[in-house]
GUTI-159948 format. One record per residue (C-alpha): residue number from 1; x, z, y. Coordinates in nm, 2 decimals, padded with zeros to 4 digits, always signed. Last residue first. Layout:
<sites>
    k      c1      c3      c2
  NUM       X       Z       Y
...
</sites>
This chain:
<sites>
    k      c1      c3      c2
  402  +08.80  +13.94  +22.40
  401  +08.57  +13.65  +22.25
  400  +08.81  +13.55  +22.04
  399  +08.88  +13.87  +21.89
  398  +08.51  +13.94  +21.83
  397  +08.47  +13.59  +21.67
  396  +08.75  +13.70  +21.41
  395  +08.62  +14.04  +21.33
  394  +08.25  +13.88  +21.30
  393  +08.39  +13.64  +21.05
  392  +08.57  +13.98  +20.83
  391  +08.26  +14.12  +20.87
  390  +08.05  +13.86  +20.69
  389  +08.31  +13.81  +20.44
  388  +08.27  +14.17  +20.34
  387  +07.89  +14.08  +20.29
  386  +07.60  +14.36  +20.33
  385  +07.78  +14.48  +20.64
  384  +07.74  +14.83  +20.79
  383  +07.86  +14.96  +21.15
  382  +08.06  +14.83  +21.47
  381  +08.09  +15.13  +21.74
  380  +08.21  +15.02  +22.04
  379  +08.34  +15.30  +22.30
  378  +08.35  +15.23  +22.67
  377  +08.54  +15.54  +22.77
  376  +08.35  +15.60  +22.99
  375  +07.97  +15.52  +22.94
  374  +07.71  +15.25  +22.86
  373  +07.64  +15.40  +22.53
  372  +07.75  +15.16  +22.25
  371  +07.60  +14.97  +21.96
  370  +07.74  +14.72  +21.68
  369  +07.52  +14.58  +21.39
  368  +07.64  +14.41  +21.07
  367  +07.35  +14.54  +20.81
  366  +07.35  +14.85  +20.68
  365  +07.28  +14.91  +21.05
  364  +06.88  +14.82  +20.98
  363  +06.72  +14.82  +21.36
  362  +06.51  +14.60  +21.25
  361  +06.52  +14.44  +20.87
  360  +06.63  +14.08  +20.83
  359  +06.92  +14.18  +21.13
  358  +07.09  +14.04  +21.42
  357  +07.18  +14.41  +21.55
  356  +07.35  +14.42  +21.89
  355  +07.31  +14.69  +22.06
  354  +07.38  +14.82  +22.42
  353  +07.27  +15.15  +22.54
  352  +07.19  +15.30  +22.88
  351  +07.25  +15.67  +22.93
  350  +07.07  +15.96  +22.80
  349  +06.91  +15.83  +22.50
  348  +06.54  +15.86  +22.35
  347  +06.42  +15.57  +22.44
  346  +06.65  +15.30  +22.53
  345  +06.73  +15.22  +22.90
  344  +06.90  +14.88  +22.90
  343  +07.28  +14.72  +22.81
  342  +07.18  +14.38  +22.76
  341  +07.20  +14.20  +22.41
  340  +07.19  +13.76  +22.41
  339  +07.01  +13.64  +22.16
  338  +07.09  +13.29  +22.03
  337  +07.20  +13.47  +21.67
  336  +06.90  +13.58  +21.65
  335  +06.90  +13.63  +21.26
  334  +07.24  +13.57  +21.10
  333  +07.44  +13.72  +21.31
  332  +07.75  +13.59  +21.48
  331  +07.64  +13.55  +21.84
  330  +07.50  +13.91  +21.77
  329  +07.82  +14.05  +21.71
  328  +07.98  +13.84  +22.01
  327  +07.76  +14.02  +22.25
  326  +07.85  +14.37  +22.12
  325  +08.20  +14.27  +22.20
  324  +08.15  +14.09  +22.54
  323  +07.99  +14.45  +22.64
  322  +08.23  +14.68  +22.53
  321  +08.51  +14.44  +22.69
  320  +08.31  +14.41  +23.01
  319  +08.28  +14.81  +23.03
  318  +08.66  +14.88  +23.00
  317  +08.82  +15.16  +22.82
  316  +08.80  +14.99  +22.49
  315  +08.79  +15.25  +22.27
  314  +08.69  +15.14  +21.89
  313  +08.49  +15.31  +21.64
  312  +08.42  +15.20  +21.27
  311  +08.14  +15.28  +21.14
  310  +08.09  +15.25  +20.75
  309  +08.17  +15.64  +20.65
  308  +08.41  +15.87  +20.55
  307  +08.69  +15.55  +20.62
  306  +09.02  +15.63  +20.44
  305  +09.24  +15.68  +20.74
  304  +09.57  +15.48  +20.77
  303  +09.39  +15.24  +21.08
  302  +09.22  +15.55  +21.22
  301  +08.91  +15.69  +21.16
  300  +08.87  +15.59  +21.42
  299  +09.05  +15.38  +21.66
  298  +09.25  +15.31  +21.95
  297  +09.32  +14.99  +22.06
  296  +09.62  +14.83  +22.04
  295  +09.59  +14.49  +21.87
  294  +09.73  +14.62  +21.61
  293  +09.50  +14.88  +21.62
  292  +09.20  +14.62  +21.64
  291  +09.29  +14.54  +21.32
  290  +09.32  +14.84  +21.12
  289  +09.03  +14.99  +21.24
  288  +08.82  +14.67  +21.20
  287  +08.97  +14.59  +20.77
  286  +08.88  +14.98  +20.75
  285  +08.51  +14.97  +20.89
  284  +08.50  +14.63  +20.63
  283  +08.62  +14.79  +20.34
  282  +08.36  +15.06  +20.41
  281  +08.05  +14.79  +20.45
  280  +08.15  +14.60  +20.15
  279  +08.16  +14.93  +19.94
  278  +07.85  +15.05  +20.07
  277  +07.66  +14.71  +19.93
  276  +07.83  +14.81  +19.63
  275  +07.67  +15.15  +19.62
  274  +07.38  +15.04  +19.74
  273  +07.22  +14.78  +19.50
  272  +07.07  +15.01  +19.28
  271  +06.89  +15.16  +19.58
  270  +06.81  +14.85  +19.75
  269  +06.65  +14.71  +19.43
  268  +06.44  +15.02  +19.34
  267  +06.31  +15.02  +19.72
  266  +06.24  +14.65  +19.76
  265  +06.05  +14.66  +19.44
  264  +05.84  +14.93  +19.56
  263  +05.54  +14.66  +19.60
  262  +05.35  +14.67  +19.93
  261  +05.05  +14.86  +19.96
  260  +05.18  +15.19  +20.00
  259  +04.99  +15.52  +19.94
  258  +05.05  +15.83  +20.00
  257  +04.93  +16.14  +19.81
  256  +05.05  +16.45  +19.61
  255  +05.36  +16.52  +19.77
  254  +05.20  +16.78  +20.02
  253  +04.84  +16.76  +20.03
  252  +04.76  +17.10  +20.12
  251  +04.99  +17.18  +20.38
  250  +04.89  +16.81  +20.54
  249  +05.12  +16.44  +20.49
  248  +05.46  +16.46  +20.64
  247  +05.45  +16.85  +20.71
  246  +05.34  +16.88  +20.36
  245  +05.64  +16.72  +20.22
  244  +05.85  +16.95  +20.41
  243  +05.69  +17.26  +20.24
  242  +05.78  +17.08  +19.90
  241  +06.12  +17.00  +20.00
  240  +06.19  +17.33  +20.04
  239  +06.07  +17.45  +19.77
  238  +06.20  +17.18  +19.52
  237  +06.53  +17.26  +19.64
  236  +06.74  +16.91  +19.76
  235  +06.65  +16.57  +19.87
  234  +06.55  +16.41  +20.16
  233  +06.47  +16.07  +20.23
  232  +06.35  +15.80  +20.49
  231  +06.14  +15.50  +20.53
  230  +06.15  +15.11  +20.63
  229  +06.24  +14.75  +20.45
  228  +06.42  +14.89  +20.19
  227  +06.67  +14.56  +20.09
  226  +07.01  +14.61  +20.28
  225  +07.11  +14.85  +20.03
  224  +06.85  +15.11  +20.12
  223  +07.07  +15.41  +20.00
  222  +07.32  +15.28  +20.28
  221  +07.12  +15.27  +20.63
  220  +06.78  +15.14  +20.69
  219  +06.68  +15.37  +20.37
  218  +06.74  +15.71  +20.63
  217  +06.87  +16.04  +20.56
  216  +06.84  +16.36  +20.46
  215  +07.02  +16.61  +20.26
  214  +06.93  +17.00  +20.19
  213  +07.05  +17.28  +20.03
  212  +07.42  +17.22  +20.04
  211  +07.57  +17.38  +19.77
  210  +07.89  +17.14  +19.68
  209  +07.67  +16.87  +19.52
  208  +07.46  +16.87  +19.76
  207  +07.70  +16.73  +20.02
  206  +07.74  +16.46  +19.86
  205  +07.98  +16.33  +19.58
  204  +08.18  +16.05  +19.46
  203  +08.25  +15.96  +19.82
  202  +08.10  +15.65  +20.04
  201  +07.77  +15.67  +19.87
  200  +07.57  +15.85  +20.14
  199  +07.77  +15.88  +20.45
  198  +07.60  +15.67  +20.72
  197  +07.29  +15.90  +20.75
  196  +07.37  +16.25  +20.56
  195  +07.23  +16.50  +20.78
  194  +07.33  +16.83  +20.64
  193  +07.05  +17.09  +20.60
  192  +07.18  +17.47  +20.51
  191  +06.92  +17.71  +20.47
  190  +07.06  +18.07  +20.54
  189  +06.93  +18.25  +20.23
  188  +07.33  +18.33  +20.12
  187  +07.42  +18.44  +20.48
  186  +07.81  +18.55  +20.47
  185  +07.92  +18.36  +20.14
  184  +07.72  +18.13  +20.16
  183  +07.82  +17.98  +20.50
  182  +08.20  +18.01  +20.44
  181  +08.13  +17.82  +20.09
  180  +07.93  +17.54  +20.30
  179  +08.24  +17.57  +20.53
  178  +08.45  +17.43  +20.30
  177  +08.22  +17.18  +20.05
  176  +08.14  +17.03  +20.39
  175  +08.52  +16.94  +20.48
  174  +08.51  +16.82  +20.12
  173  +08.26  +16.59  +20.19
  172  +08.36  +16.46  +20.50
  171  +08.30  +16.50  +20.86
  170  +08.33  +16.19  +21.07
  169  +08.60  +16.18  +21.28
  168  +08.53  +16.22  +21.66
  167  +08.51  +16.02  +21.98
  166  +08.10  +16.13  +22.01
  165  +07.85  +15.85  +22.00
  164  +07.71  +15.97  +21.69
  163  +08.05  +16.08  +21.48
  162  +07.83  +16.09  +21.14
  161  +07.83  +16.39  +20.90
  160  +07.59  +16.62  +21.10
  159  +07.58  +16.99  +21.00
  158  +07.29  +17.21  +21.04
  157  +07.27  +17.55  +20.97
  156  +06.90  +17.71  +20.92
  155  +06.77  +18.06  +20.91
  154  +07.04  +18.20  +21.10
  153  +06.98  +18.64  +21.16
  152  +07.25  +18.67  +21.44
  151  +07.59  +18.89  +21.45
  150  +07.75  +18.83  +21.12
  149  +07.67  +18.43  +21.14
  148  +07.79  +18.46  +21.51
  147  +08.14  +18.56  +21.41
  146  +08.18  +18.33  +21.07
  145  +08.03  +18.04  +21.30
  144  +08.30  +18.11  +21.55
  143  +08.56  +18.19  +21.33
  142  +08.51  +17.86  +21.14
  141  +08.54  +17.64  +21.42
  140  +08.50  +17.31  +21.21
  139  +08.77  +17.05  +21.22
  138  +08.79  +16.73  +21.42
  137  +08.96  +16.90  +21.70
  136  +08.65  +17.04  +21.83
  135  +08.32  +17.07  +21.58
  134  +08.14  +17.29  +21.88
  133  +07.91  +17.54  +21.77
  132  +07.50  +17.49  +21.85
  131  +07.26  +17.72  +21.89
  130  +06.84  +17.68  +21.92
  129  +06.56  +17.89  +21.92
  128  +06.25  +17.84  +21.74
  127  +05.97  +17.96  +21.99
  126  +05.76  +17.68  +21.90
  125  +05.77  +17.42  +22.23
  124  +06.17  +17.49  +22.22
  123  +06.14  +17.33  +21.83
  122  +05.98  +17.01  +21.98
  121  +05.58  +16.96  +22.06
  120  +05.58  +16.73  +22.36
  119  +05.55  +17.00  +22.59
  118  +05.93  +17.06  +22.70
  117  +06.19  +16.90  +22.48
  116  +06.47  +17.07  +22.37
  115  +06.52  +17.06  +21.97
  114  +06.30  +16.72  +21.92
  113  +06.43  +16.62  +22.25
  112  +06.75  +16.65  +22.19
  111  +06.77  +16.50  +21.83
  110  +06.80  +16.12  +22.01
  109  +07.12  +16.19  +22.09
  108  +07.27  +16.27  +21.81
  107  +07.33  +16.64  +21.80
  106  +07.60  +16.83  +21.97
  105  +07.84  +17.04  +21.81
  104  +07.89  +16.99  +21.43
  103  +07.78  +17.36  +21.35
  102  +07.43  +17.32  +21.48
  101  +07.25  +17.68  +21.45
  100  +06.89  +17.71  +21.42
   99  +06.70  +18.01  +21.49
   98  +06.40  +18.14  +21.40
   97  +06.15  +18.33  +21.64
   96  +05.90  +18.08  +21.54
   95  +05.91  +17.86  +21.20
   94  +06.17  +17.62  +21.09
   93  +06.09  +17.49  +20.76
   92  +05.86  +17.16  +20.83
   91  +05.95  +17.16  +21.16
   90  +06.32  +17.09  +21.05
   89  +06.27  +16.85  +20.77
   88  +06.05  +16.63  +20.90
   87  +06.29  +16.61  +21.21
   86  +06.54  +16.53  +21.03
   85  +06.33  +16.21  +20.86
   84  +06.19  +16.13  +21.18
   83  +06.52  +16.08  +21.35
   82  +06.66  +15.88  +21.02
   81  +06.34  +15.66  +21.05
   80  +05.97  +15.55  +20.99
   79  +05.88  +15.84  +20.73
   78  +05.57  +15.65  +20.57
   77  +05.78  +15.45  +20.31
   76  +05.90  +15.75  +20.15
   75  +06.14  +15.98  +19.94
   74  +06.06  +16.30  +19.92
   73  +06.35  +16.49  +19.71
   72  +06.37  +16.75  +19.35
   71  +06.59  +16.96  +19.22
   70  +06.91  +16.80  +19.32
   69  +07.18  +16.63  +19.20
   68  +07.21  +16.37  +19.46
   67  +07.15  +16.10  +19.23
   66  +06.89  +16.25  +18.94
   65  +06.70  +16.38  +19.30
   64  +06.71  +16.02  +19.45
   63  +06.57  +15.92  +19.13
   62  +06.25  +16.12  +19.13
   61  +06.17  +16.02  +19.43
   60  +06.20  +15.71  +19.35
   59  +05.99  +15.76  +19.01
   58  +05.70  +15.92  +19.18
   57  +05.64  +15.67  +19.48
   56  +05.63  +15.41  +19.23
   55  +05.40  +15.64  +18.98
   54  +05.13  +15.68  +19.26
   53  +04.95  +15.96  +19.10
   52  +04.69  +15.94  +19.36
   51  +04.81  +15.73  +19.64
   50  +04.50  +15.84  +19.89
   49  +04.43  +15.48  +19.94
   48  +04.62  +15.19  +19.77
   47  +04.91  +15.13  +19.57
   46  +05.18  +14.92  +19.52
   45  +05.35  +14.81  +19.18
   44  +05.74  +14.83  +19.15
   43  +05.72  +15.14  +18.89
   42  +05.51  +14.93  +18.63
   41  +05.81  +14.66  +18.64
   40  +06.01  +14.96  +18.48
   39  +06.22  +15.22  +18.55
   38  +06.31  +15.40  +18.27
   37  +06.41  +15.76  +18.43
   36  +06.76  +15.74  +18.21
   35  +06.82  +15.42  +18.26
   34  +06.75  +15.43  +18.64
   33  +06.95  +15.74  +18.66
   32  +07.22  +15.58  +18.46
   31  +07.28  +15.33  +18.72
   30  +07.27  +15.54  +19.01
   29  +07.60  +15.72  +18.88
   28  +07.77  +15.38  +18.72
   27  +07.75  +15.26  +19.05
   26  +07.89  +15.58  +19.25
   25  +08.18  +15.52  +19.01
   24  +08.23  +15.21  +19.03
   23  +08.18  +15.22  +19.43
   22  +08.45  +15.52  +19.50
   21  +08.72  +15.30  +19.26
   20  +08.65  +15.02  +19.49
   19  +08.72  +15.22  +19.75
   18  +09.02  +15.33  +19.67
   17  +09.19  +15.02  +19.61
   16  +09.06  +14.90  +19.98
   15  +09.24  +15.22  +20.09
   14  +09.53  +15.09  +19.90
   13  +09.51  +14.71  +19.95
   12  +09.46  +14.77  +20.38
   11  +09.80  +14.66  +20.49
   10  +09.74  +14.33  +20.32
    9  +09.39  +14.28  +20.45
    8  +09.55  +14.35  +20.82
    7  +09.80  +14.06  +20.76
    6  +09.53  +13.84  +20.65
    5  +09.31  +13.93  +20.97
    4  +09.64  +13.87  +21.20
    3  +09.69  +13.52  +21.05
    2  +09.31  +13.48  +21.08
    1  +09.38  +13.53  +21.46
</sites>
């Protein structure tokens, strides 16, 4: 089986050529934001309280903006995950009578409530209604969101980059840069929110730097670099971002308190560290697609594709293989390795879900971590990876295992 892993690694020089060329870039990017924001010791400090001129809090923010080219972004330790963080973003701007219109199809899967949900406070409970546009063929129906962009008053578009657990490519930047210039051009003042989780750092740009107004995402996942130990981020207009700011704290606090008591170090650290921590994870999702198509399975993206993200998807059209290779994931982890994952009803899903995610941080899939719905066609989807080497070990054990 390492015979077959070194052959793989052959086949993958180009796209792994690529990449490297993607993380240089992206490095020398977040590097001279922290030289040019002089981040200091004096940033890592915690604070206490209301947070009152918290300068930690402060400068991250103020670097996620330098990064994604924006005017300004909320960057916290308070916002618990990726789902929080979007739905931050769309109570704090969606008001009743508006609509929002999905043009990536169906949300992830724990998004429905938040739009659908009856009585628990969602956009349904609001009066904000809700559209969505299928993304079918892995390529936006542009007629149909031209068509109902003419015919409907939109105050928000939303685009998801990731696959979820749909069998689908995920969208990439210049894909958004497309349709975001379709949007424009019909409903200039239509808000235009992309939710960036898996995707930051695995292009030279983002979606803000093609007109997107809005980008949010989680510090589990790349721009924590396997060293943020919780919170979220969104950045993009300063107006926008300051009426979602006071949904996280109150309309008239906004950005001007919360506190955290643990150093920011973590935080500073993970960010400078993502871009290569990225890197790792990409070449891994293309050393897995290419791989486990010669063993022939079905991938994506598949094994020619550069990867627009760090999962890499794999069909398995059998239940027992989905679940022996979840279960040899963890058995290669570095925390709870013994563990043994069950599929099991997890909040805020439709069908029962396996994960494996031996990880310092829960629930961090920067980290090696692999996840599946318990559902035909029995699709696998192994994520992150703070150490190429890691992956390539997990790779091996999987094939064993199957």
């Amino acid at each position: 089986m390492n015979e077959l892993i070194k052959i793989a690694e052959k086949e993958c020089i180009d796209i792994f050529e690529k990449i490297d060329e993607i993380a240089l870039y992206n490095q020398q990017k977040v590097l001279n934001a922290f030289i040019n924001r002089r981040i200091s010791p004096r940033h890592f400090q915690p604070s206490y309280g209301y947070g009152y001129d918290d300068i930690g809090r402060e400068a991250l923010s103020a670097l996620f903006a330098d990064i994604f080219h924006t005017e300004d972004a909320l960057v916290s330790p308070l916002i618990a995950n990726g789902t929080h963080t979007i739905n931050l973003a769309l109570l704090g701007l969606l008001r009743p009578n508006d609509t929002l219109l999905s043009v990536s199809g169906k949300p992830y899967d724990t998004l429905e409530e938040i739009i659908n949900g009856e009585g628990i406070g969602s956009l349904k409970d609001f009066g904000i209604k809700y559209r969505q546009i299928e993304y079918i063929d892995n390529t936006f129906d542009k007629c149909k969101i031209i068509d109902f962009l003419c015919e409907n008053s939109v105050k928000m578009v939303f685009i998801q980059r990731s696959k979820g657990y749909l069998w689908q490519n995920t969208i990439t930047v210049k894909e958004i840069q497309e349709i975001v210039k379709e949007i424009k051009d019909i409903s200039k003042d239509t808000i235009i929110l992309i939710d960036n989780c898996y995707g930051e750092f695995t292009d030279i740009y983002e979606p803000t730097d093609f007109g997107a107004d809005l980008v949010a995402g989680s510090l589990i996942k790349n721009p924590g670099g396997g060293f943020a130990p919780t919170g979220g981020y969104i950045a993009g207009k300063a107006d926008l971002i300051d009426l979602i700011a006071k949904r996280l704290t109150a309309p008239s606090l906004g950005k001007e308190v919360g506190s955290y008591a643990a150093s920011y170090l973590p935080y500073f650290q993970g960010l400078f560290m993502a871009p290569s921590i990225v890197k790792n994870a990409m070449k891994g999702c293309a050393l897995a697609s290419k791989v486990f198509s010669m063993l022939g399975y079905q991938t994506l993206p598949a094994s020619s594709e550069m990867p627009g993200d760090i999962i890499c998807a794999i069909k398995f059209n059998d239940k027992e293989k989905l679940i022996k290779f979840c279960q040899s994931v963890q058995r290669i982890s570095p925390i709870d390795s013994n563990a043994t994952p069950m599929p099991w009803d997890m909040p805020g899903y439709n069908h029962q879900v396996i994960m494996a995610a031996g990880t310092f941080i829960q629930g961090a899939s920067i980290e090696l971590t692999a996840d599946a719905p318990i559902k035909e066609p029995y699709v696998g989807y192994l994520q992150g990876g703070l150490t190429y080497e890691h992956i390539k070990l997990a790779i091996a054990e999987i094939i064993k295992n199957l």
